[in-house]
Short mmCIF file of the C-alpha atoms (twelve columns), coordinates in Angstrom:
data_MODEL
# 
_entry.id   MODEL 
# 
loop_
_atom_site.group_PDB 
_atom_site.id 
_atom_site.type_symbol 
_atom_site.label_atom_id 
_atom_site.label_alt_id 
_atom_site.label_comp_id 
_atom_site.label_asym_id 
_atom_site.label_seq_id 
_atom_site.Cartn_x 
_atom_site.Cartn_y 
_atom_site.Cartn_z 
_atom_site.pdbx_PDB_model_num 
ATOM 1   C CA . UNK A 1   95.890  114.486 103.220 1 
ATOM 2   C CA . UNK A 2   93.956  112.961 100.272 1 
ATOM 3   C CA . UNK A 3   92.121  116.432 99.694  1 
ATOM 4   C CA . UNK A 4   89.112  114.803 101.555 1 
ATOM 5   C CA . UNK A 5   87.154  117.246 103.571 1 
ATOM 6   C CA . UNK A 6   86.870  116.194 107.112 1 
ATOM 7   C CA . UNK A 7   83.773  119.395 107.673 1 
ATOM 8   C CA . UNK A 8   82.523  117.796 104.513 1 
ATOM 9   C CA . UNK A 9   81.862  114.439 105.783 1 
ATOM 10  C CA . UNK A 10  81.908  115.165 109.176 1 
ATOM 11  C CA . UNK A 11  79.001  117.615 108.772 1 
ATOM 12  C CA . UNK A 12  77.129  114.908 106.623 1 
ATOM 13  C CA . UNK A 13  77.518  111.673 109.317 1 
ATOM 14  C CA . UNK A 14  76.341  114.493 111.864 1 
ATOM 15  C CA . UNK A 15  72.900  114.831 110.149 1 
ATOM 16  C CA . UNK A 16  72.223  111.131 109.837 1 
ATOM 17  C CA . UNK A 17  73.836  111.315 106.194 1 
ATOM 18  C CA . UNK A 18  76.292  108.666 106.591 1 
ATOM 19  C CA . UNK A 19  76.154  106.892 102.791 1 
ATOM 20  C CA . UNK A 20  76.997  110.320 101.914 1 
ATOM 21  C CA . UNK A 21  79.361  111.387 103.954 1 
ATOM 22  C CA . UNK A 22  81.316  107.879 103.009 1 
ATOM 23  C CA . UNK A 23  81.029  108.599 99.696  1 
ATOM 24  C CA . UNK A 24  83.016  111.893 100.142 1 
ATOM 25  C CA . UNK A 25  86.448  109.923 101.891 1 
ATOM 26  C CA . UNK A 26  85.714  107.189 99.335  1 
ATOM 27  C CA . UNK A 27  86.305  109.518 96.376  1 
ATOM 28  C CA . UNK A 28  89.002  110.496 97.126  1 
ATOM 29  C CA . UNK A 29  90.571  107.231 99.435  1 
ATOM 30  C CA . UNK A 30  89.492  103.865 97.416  1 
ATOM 31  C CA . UNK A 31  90.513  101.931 100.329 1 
ATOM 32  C CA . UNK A 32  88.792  104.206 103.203 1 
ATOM 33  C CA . UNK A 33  88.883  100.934 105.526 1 
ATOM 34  C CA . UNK A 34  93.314  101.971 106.209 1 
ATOM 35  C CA . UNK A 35  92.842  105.364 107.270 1 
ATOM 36  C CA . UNK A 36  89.994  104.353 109.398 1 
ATOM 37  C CA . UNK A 37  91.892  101.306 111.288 1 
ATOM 38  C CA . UNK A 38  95.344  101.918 111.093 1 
ATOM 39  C CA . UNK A 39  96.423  106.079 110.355 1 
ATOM 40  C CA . UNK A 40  97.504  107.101 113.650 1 
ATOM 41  C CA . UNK A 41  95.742  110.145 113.151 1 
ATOM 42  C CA . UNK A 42  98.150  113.537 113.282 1 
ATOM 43  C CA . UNK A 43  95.775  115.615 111.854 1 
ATOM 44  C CA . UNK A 44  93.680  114.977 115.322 1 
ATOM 45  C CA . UNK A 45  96.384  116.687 117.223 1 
ATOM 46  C CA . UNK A 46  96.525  120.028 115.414 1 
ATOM 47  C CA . UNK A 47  93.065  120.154 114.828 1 
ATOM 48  C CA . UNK A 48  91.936  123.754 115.229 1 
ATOM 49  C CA . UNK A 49  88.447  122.928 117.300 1 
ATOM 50  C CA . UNK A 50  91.180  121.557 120.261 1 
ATOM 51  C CA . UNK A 51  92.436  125.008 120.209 1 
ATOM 52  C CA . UNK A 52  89.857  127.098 119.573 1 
ATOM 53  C CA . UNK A 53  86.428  125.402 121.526 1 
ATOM 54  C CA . UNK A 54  87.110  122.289 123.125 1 
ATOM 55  C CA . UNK A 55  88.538  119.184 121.818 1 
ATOM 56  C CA . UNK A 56  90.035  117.683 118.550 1 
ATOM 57  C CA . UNK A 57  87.201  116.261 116.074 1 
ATOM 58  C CA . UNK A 58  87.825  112.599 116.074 1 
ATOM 59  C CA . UNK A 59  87.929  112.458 112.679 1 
ATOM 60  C CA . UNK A 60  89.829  108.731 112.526 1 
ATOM 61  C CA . UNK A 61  86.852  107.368 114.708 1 
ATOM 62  C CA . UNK A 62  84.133  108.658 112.378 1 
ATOM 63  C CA . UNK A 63  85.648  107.748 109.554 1 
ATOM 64  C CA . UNK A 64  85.870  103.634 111.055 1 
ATOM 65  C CA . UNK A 65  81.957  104.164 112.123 1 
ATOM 66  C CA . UNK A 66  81.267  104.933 108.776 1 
ATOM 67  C CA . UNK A 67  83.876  102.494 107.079 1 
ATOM 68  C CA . UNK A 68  81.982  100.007 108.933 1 
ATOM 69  C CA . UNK A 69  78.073  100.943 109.020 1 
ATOM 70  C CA . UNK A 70  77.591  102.378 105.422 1 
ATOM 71  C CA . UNK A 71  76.909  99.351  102.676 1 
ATOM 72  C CA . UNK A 72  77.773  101.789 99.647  1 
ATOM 73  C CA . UNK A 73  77.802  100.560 95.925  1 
ATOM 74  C CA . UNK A 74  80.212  102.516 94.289  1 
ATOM 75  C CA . UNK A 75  78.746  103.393 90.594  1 
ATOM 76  C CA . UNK A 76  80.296  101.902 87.381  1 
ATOM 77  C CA . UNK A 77  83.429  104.016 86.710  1 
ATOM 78  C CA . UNK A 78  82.670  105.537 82.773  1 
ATOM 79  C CA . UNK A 79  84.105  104.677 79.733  1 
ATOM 80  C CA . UNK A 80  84.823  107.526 78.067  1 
ATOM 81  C CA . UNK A 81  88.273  106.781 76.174  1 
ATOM 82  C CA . UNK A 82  89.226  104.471 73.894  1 
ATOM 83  C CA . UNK A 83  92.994  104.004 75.725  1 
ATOM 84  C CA . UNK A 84  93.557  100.992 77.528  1 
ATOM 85  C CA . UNK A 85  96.119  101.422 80.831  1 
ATOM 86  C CA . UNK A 86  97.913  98.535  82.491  1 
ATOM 87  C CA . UNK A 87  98.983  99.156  85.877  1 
ATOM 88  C CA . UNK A 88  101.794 96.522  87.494  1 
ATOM 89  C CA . UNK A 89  101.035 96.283  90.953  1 
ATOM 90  C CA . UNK A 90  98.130  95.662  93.023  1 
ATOM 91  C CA . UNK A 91  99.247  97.298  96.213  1 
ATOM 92  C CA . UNK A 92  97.823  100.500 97.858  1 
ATOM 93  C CA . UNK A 93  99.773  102.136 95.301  1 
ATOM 94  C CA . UNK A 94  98.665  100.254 92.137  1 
ATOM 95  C CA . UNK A 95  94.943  99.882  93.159  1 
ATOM 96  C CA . UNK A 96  94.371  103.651 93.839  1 
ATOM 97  C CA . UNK A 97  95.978  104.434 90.575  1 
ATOM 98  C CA . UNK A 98  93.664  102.204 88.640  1 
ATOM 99  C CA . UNK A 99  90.798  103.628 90.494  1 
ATOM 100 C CA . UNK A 100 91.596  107.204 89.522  1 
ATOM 101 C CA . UNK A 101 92.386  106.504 86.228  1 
ATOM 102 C CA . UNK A 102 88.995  104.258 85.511  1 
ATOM 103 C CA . UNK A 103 87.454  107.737 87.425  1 
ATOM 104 C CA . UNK A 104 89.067  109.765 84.248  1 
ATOM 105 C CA . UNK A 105 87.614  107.339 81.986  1 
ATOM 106 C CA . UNK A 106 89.954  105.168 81.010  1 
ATOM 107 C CA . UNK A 107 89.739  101.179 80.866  1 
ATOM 108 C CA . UNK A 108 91.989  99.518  83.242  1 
ATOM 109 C CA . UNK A 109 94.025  96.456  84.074  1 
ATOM 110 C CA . UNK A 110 95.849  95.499  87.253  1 
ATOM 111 C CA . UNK A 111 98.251  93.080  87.107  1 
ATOM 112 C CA . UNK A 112 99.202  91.313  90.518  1 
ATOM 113 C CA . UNK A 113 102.252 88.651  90.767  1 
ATOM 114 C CA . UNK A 114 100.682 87.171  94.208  1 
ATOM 115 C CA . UNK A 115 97.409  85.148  94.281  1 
ATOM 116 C CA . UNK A 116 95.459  87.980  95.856  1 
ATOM 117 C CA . UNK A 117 95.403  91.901  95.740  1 
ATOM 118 C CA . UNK A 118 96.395  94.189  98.214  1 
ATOM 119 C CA . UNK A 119 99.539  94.618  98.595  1 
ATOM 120 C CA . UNK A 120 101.665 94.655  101.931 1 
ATOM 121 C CA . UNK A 121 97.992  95.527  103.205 1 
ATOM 122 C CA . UNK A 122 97.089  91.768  103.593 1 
ATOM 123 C CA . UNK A 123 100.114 90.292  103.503 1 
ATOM 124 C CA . UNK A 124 102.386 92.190  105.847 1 
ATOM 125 C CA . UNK A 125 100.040 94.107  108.443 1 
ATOM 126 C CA . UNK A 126 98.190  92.124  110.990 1 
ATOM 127 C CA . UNK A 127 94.584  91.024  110.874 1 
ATOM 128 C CA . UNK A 128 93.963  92.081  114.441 1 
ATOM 129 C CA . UNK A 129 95.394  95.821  113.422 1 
ATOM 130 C CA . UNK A 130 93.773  95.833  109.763 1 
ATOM 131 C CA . UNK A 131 91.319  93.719  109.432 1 
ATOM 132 C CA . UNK A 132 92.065  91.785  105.795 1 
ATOM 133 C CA . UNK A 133 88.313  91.308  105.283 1 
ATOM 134 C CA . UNK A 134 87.733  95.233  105.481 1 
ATOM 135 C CA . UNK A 135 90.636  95.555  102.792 1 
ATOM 136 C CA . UNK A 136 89.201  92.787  100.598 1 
ATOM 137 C CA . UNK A 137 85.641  94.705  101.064 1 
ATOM 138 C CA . UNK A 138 86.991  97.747  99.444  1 
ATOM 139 C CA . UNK A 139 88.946  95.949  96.768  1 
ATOM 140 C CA . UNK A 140 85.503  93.978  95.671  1 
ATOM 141 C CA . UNK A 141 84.096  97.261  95.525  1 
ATOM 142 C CA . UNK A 142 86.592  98.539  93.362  1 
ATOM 143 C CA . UNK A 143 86.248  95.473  91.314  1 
ATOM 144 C CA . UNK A 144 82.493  95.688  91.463  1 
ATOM 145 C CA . UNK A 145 82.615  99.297  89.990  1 
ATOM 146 C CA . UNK A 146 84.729  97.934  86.780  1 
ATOM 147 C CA . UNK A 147 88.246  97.739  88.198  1 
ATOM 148 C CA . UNK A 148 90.252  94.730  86.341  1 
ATOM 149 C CA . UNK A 149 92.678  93.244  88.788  1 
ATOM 150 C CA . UNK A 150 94.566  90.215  87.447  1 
ATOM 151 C CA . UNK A 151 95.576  87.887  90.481  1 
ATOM 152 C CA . UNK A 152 98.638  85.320  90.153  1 
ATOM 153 C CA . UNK A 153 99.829  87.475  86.764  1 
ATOM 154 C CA . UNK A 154 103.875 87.698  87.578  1 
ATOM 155 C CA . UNK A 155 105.748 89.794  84.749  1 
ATOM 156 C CA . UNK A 156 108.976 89.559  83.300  1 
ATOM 157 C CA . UNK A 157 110.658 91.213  80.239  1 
ATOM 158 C CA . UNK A 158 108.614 89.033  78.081  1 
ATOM 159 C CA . UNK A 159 105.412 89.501  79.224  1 
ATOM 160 C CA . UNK A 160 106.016 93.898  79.492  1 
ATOM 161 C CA . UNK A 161 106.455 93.534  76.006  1 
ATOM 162 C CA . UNK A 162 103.673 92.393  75.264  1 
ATOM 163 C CA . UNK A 163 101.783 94.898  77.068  1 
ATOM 164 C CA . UNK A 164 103.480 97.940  75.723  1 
ATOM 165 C CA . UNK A 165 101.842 96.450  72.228  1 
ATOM 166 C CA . UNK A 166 98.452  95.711  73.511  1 
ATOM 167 C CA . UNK A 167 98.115  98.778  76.258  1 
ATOM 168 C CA . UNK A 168 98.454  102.475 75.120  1 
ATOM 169 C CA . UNK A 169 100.168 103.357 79.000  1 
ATOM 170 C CA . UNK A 170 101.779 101.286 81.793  1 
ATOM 171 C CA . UNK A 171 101.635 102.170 85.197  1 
ATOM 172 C CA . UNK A 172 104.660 100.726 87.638  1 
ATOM 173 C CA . UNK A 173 103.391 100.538 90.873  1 
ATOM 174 C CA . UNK A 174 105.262 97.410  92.056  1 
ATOM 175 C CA . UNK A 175 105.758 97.358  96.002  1 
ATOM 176 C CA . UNK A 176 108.818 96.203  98.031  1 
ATOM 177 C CA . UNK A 177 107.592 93.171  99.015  1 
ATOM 178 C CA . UNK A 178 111.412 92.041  100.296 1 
ATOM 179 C CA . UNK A 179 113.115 93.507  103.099 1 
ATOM 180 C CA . UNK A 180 116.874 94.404  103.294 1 
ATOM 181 C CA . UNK A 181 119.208 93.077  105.414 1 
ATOM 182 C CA . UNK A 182 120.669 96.216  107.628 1 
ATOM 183 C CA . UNK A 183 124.510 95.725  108.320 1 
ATOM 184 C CA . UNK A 184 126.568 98.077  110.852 1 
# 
C-alpha cells in the first residue's frame, strides 16, 4: 500500500543506510510513525520470502526501528505555483493531502476545528498503542518543511466563503469525529 518499496528501504536500513531508507516510506507516508506502531501488518503474511526461503520480512518492525532511530529533516517543499489550496481537515486524511500537494508545488493551508492536529490519531487511539508524541513528531516535520496547519480554525458557511474568494481550490478532508448510535 502507499507505493512504498519495502526491497527499497529494506535493502537501504540493511547497509547501515537508515536516513535513507526513511526517507523512501516518508515520501510516500507523511506520518511513517502509524504504519510503524499500529498497521497490523497483512502484507507480512503473504510475503513471498515466507514462501519461497524462510520467513516473512518484518517489514512493520523495520519500519518502527527506523521511525524511531533516524532524526530526518524533511527539505522545504517548493514553491513552484502561484495557486493557493485550503484543505479542511487536519486528520490523516487532510495532513497527507496538504503534504502531497505542497510536494506538487503548491502553497498550502490546513484548517483544523480542534486545538491540535491530527485527527482521530491523537484524540481517539491510545497513547500506549500510538504514541501521540511520535504523531506530533511527524506533524512538526511536516510543519517544519512549509506545511500551514491552522489549529482551533472551526468553519461554517461563512467562513467557506470566504475561502473560495481568497483560495484558488478547497480540499474537504473533514473526519468523523462523532460516533453513531447503533439501534437493533
Amino acid at each position: 500500500p502507499l507505493g512504498i518499496s519495502p526491497q527499497g528501504y529494506i535493502g537501504l536500513a540493511r547497509n547501515g543506510k537508515d536516513e535513507a531508507a526513511f526517507r523512501i516510506i516518508w515520501e510516500k507516508n507523511p506520518l511513517p510513525a502509524v504504519c510503524a506502531h499500529i498497521c497490523h501488518h497483512p502484507c507480512e503474511q503473504v510475503c513471498k520470502r515466507g514462501v519461497l526461503v524462510d520467513e516473512p520480512m518484518a517489514i512493520r518492525g523495520i519500519k518502527r526501528y527506523l521511525d524511531e532511530n533516524v532524526e530526518y529533516t524533511r527539505p522545504k517543499y517548493p514553491r513552484l505555483y502561484d495557486e493557493r489550496i485550503a484543505v479542511i481537515g487536519a486528520g490523516p486524511a487532510g495532513l497527507s493531502a496538504g503534504h502531497f500537494l505542497s510536494e506538487l508545488g503548491y502553497e498550502v493551508d490546513i484548517f483544523e476545528a480542534n486545538n491540535e492536529p491530527g485527527g482521530m490519531l491523537v484524540r481517539a487511539i491510545p497513547d500506549f498503542r500510538l504514541s501521540h508524541e511520535e504523531v506530533r513528531k511527524d506533524i512538526k516535520k511536516l510543519e517544519e518543511a512549509g506545511l500551514n496547519i491552522h489549529c482551533s480554525a472551526p468553519l461554517g458557511k461563512k467562513q467557506i466563503a470566504e475561502l473560495q474568494k481568497e483560495y484558488d481550490a478547497i480540499v474537504v478532508a473533514a473526519g468523523t469525529p462523532h460516533g453513531k448510535e447503533i439501534t437493533w
